[in-house]
TINU-776980 format. One record per residue (C-alpha): residue in one letter; chain; x, y, z; residue number from 1. Coordinates in Angstrom, 3 decimals, decimal comma, always signed. Layout:
<fitors>
FITOR aa ch        x        y        z   i
FITOR  A  A        X        Y        Z NUM
...
</fitors>
This chain:
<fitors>
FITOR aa ch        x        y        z   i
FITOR  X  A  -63,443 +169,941  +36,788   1
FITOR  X  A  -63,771 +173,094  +33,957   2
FITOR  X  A  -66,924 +174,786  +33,922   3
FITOR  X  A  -67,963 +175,118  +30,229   4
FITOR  X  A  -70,693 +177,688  +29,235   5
FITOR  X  A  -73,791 +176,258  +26,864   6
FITOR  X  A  -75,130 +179,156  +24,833   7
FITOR  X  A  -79,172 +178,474  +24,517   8
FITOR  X  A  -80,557 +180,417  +21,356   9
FITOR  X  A  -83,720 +180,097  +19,610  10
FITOR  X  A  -84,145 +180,368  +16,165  11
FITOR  X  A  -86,675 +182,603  +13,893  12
FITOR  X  A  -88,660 +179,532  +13,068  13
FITOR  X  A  -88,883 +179,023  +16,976  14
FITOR  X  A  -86,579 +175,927  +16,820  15
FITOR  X  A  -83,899 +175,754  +19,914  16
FITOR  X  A  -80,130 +174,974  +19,743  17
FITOR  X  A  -77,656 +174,219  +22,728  18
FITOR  X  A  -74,246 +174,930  +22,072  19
FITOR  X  A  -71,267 +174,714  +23,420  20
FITOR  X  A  -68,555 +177,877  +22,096  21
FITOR  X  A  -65,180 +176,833  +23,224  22
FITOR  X  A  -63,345 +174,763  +20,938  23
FITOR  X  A  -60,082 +174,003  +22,977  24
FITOR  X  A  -60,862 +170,094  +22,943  25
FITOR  X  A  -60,636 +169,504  +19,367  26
FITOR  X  A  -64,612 +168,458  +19,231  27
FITOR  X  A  -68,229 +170,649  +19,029  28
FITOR  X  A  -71,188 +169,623  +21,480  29
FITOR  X  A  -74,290 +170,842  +20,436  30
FITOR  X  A  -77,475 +169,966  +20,984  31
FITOR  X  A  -81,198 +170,951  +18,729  32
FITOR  X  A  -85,114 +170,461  +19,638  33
FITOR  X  A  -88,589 +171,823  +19,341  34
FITOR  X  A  -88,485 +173,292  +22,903  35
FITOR  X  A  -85,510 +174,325  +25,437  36
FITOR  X  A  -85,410 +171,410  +27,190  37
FITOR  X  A  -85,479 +169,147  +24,339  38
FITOR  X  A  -82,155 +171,212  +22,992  39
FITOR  X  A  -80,705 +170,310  +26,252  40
FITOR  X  A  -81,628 +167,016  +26,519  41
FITOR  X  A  -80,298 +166,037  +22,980  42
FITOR  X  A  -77,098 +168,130  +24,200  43
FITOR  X  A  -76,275 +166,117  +27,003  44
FITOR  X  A  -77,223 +162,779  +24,516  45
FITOR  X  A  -74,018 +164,282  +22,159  46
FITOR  X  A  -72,150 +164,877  +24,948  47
FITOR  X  A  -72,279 +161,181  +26,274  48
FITOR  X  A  -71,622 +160,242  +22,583  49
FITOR  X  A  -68,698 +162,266  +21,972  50
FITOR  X  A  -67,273 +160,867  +24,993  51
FITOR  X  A  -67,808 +157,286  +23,642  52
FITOR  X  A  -66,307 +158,191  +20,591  53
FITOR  X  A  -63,057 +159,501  +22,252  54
FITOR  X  A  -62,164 +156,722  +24,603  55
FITOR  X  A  -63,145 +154,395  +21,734  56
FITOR  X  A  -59,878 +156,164  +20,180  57
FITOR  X  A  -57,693 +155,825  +23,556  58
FITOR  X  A  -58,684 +160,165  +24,515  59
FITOR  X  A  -59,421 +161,188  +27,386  60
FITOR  X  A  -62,814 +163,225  +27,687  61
FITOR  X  A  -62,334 +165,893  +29,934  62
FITOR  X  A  -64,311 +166,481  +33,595  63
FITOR  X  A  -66,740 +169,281  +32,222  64
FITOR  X  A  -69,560 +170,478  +34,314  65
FITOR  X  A  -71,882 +173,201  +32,382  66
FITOR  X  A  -73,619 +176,180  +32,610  67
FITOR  X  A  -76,430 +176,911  +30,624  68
FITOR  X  A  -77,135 +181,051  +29,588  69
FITOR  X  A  -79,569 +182,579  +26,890  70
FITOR  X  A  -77,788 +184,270  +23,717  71
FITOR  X  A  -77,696 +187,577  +24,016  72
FITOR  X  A  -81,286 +188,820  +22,490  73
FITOR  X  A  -82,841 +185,645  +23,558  74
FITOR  X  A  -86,303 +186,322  +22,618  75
FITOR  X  A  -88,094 +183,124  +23,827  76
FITOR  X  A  -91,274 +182,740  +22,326  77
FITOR  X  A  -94,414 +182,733  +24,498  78
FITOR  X  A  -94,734 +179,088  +25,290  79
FITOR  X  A  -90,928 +178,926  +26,173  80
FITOR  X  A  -89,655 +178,425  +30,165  81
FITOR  X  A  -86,924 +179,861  +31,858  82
FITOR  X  A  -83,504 +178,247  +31,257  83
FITOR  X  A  -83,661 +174,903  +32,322  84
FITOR  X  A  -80,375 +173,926  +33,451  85
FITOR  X  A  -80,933 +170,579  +35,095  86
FITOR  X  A  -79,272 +167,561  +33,983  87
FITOR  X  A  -81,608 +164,615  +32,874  88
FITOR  X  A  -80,791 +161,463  +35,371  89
FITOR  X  A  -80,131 +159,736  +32,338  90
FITOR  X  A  -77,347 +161,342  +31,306  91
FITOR  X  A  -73,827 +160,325  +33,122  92
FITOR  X  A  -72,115 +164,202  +33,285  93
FITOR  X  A  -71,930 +166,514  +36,031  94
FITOR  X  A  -73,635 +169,417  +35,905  95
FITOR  X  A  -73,695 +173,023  +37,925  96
</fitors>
């Protein structure tokens, strides 16, 4: 199982994106909400999409686990918590 690291940035108008920046499998995950763990959550909701979309068309998804990190600058605003990195139960991926 790869490892993949999930950038976590936060936008001017305080808006947070989950991304992940390797593009060696042909697809983008990413992942958008109000707060962190909302970005998350909707990441791991494209995640389990993306991987119904590519055995739908006889692909493999890969074994990923991720790790989640802060952009460089990361300048959470005040109501923001530390990087949540835990994977909602609802969600069939591992996680580190």
């Amino acid at each position: 199982m790869k490892t993949e690291k999930v950038i976590i940035e936060v936008s001017k108008d305080g808006l947070f994106s989950a991304f992940m920046p390797s593009n060696e499998y042909g697809f983008g995950l990413a992942g958008y909400g109000e707060t962190e763990e909302e970005a998350i959550e909707d990441f791991y909701a494209t995640v389990s999409e993306m991987k119904e979309l590519e055995e739908a068309d006889g692909r493999v998804f890969p074994e990923l686990q991720f790790k989640f990190e802060h952009a460089v600058g990361y300048a959470a605003p005040k109501t923001a918590s530390p990087c949540v990195a835990e994977k909602p139960a609802k969600y069939d991926v591992e996680e580190q």
